[in-house]
C-alpha positions in Angstrom: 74.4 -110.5 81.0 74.6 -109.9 77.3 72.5 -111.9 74.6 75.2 -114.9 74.1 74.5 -116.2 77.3 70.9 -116.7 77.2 71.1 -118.0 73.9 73.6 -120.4 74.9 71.4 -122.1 77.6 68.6 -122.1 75.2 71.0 -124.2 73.1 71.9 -126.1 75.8 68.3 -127.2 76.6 67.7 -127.6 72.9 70.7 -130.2 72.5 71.1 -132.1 76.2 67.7 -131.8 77.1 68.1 -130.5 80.3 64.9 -127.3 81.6 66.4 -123.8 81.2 65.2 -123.4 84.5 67.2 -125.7 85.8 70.0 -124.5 84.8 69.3 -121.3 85.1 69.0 -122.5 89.2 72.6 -124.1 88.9 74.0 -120.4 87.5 72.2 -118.5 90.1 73.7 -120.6 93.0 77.3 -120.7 91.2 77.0 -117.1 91.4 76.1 -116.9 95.2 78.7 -118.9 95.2 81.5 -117.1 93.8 80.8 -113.9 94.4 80.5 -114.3 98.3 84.0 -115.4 98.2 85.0 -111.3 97.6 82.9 -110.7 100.9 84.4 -113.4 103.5 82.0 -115.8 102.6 79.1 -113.9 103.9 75.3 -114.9 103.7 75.3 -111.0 101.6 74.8 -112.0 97.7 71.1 -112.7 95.7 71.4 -113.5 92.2 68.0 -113.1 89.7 67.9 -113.9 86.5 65.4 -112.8 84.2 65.4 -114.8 81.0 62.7 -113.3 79.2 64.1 -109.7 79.3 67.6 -111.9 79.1 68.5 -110.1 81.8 70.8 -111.1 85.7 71.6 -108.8 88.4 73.3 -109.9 91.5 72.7 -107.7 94.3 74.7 -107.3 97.7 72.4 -106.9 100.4 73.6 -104.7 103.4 72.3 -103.1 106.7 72.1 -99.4 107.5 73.7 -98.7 110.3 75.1 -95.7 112.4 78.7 -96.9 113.0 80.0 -99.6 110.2 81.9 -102.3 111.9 81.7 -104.7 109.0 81.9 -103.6 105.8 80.9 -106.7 104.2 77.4 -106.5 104.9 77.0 -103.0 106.6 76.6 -99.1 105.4 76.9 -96.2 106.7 73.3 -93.5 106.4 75.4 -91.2 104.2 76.4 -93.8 102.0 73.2 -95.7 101.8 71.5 -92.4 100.6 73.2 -93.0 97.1 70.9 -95.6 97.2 67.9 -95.1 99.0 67.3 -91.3 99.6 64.9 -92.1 102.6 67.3 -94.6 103.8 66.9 -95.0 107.7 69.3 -97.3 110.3 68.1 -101.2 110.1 66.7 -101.0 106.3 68.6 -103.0 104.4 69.6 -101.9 101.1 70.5 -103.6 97.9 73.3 -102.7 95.7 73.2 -103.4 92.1 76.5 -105.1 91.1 77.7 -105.0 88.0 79.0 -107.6 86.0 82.7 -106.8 85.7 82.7 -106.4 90.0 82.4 -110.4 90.1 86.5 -110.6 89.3 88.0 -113.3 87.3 88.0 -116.3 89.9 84.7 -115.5 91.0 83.7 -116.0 87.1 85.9 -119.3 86.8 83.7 -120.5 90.0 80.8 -120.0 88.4 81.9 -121.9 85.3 82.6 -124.9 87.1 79.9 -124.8 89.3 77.6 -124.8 86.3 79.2 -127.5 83.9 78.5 -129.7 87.5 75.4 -128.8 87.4 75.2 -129.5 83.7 76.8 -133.2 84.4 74.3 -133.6 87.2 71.1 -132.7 85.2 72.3 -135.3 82.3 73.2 -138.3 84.8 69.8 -137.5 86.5 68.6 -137.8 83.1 69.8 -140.8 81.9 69.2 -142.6 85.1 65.3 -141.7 84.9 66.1 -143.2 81.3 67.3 -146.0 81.8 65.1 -146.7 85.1 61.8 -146.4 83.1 63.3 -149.3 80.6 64.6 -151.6 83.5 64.0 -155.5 82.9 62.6 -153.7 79.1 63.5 -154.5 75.8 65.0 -151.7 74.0 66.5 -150.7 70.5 70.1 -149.6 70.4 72.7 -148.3 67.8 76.1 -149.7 67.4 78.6 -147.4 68.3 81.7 -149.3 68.1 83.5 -152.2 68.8 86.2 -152.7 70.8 88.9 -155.1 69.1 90.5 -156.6 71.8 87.3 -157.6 74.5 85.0 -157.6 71.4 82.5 -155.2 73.8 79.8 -153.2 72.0 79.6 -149.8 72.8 75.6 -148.8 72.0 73.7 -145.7 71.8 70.4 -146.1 74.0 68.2 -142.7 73.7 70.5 -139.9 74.9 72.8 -142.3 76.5 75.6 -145.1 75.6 75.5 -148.7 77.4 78.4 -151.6 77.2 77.3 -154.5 75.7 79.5 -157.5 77.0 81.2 -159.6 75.0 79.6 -162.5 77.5 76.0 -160.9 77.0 76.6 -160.8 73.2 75.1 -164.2 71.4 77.7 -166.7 70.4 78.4 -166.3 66.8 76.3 -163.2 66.7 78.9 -160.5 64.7 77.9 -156.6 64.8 78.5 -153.6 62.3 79.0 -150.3 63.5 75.1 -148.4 62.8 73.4 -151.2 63.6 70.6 -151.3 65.0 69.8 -154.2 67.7 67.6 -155.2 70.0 68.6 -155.3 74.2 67.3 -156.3 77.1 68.1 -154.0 80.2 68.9 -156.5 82.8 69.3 -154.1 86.1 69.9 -150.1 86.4 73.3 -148.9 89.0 74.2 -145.3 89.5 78.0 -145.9 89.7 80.4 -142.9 91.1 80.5 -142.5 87.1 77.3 -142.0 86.8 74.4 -144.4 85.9 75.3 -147.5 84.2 72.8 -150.3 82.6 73.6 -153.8 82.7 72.4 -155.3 79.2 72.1 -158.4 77.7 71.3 -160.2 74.3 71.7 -163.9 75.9 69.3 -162.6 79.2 66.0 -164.7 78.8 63.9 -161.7 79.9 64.9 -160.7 75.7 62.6 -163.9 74.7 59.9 -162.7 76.9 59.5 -159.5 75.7 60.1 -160.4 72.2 56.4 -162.7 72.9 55.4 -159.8 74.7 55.4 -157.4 71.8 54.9 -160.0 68.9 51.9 -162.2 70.4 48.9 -159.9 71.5 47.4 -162.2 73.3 50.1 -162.1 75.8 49.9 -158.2 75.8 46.4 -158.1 76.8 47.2 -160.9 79.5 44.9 -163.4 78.0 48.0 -165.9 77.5 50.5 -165.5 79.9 54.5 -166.7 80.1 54.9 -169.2 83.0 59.0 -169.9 82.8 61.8 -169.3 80.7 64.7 -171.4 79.6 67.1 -170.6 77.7 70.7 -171.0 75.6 71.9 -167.9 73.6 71.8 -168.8 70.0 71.3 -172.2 70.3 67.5 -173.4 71.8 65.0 -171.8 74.3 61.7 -173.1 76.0 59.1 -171.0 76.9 55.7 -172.4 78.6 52.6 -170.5 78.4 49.2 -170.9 79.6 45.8 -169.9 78.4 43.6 -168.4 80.4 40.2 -168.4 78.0 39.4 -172.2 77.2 38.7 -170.9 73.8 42.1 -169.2 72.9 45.0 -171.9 72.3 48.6 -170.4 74.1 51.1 -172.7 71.5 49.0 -171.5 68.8 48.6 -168.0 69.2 52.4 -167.9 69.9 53.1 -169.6 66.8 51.1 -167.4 64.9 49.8 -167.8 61.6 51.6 -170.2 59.4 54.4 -169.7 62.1 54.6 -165.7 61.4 55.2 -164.7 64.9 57.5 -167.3 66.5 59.4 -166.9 62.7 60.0 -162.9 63.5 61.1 -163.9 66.9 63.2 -166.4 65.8 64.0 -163.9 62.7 65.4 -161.2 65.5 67.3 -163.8 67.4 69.8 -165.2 64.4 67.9 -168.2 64.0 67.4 -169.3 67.6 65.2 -172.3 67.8 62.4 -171.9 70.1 60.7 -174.5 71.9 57.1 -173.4 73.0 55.0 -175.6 75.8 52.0 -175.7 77.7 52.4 -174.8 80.9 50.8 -177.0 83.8 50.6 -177.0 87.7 50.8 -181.0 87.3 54.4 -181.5 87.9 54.2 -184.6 85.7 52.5 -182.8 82.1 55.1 -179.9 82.6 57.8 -182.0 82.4 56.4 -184.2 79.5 55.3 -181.0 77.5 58.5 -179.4 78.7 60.6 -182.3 77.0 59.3 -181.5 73.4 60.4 -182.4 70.8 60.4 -185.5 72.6 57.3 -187.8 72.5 57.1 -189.1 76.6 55.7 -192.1 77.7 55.5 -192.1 82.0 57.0 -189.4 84.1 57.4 -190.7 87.7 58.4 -188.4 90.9 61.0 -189.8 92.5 61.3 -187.2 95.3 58.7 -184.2 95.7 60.2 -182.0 98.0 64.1 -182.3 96.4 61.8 -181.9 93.2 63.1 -185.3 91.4 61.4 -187.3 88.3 62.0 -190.2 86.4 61.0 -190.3 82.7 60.5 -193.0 79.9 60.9 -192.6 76.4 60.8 -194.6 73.5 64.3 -196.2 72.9 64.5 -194.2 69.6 63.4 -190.7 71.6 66.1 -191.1 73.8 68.6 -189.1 72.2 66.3 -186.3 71.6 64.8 -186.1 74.8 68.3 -185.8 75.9 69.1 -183.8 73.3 72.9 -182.8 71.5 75.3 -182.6 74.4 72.1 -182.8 76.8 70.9 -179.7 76.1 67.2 -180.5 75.5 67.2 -182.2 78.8 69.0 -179.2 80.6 66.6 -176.9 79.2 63.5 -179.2 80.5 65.4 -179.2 83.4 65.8 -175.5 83.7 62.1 -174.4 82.5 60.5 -176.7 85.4 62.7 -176.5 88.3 62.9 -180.1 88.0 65.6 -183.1 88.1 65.2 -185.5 85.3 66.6 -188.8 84.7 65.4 -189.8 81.4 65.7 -193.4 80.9 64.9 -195.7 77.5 61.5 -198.0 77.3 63.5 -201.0 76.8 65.8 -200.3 79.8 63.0 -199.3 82.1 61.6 -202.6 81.5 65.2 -204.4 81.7 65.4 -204.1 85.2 
């Protein structure tokens, strides 16, 4: 094989990523392959290749015998002496083929054979890619945009994903270069090879964002309970403590606000509700109604998971919130149904 070939696997590893070796496996088969086609299809062709003295021989193995009945994989002593001088009936000999003896279609096999195996190796890799960041947050690039569905084509690592227009945040506008953050929702290998399912509305992007801005979530000594949330409008998070000492709002909130403000910075403006998380139904949902001030929560129902709450006449509208979306998002965080009802109506009966 002359020098251009080596060197184009080497640049081939360089640029995809993908072991020499491997491919180096892929040509050796493609080879069997092909080249067994010029002998019936006969279990008679080895291919090595040699990449440090950038060197491949394929060799066609055949039998000594006395009488050749099949001269695909047998020869005849006289002829076997040409290459083995000592040759004797049952060794099996091995004839160097050389390059040019492959013949055009055998060649072409080969070819396509390996860009398979080239296509292979690179969906293999991404999916191990995009596996390892499943239900992660990741950076992308803005590739383009597609006019008419408004999707986002983005660059993750070696590999592109579709953003959605219905997993993009309402309002949100991209420029081609950007650089945004993603959350990878689930990982499918398709018959097009693997495709991630990515979101910016998914509330799995919220967590993460805590995750990575809030250390005391990283090391596990605050934890995120639940998740609520409406893309580029309002989400509620609830977090626990678990160190009596360390307070969850606060260390979420950071500093004069500096970590919820990045968060909030990274998700257009977002506001973010953040609660303390309880295993009494009735301080979840309280906490849970923020920025609402709440003055008796009552289960109605346990098991269908149903609550009455009073507020002050002029907390109603909050609690509920604009187009109810305070009280959906309560709703939504603690599993819970709540009717919110006014002091003075409570009372009214």
């Amino acid at each position: 094989m002359n020098k251009e070939f080596f060197e184009a696997v080497r640049e081939l590893e360089k640029e995809k990523g993908i072991p020499a070796e491997y491919l180096y496996e892929k040509i050796q088969a493609a080879i069997v392959v092909a080249v067994k086609k010029d002998y019936n299809g006969k279990d008679v062709i080895s291919c090595e290749i040699h990449p440090e003295k950038e060197e491949m021989r394929v060799y066609l193995h055949k039998t000594v015998v006395e009488t050749v009945e099949d001269p695909d994989c047998e020869i005849s002593l006289t002829d076997a002496a040409q290459y083995k001088k000592d040759a004797a009936v049952g060794d099996e000999i091995l004839i160097s083929l050389e390059t040019k003896d492959f013949g055009r279609i055998a060649a072409q096999t080969a070819k396509h054979v390996i860009r398979q195996g080239i296509r292979d190796a690179e969906r293999g890799q991404i999916m191990v890619e995009f596996q390892s960041k499943q239900q992660e947050l990741v950076t992308a690039k803005v590739e383009r945009i597609d006019p008419v569905s408004g999707n986002a084509t983005l660059e993750i690592g070696k590999a592109e994903a579709i953003l959605p227009k219905g997993e993009q945040v309402p309002g949100e506008e991209y420029t081609e270069g950007e650089l945004i953050k993603v959350f990878i929702v689930d990982v499918r290998d398709t018959e097009k090879g693997p495709k991630a399912m990515i979101s910016r509305t998914h509330p799995g992007l919220v967590k993460r964002l805590f995750e990575t801005e809030v250390p005391e979530i990283y090391d596990g000594t605050v934890t995120i309970e639940a998740v609520s949330r409406e893309a580029g409008a309002r989400t509620k998070i609830a977090v626990h403590s678990k160190d009596a000492d360390v307070d969850a709002v606060g260390a979420c909130i950071g500093p004069r606000g500096a970590r919820v403000n990045k968060i909030v910075e990274v998700l257009g403006g977002e506001k973010i509700d953040i609660v303390v998380y309880s295993e009494k139904p009735e301080e979840f949902i309280a906490a849970a109604l923020a920025p609402a001030r709440v003055l008796k929560v009552e289960v109605v129902d346990e098991q269908a998971k149903s609550c009455q709450v009073t507020v002050p006449d002029n907390q109603l509208s909050l609690a509920i919130g604009n187009k109810g979306q305070n009280a959906r998002l309560a709703a939504r965080l603690t599993g819970w149904k709540i009717d919110i009802k006014p002091e003075s109506g409570f009372y009214e009966g």
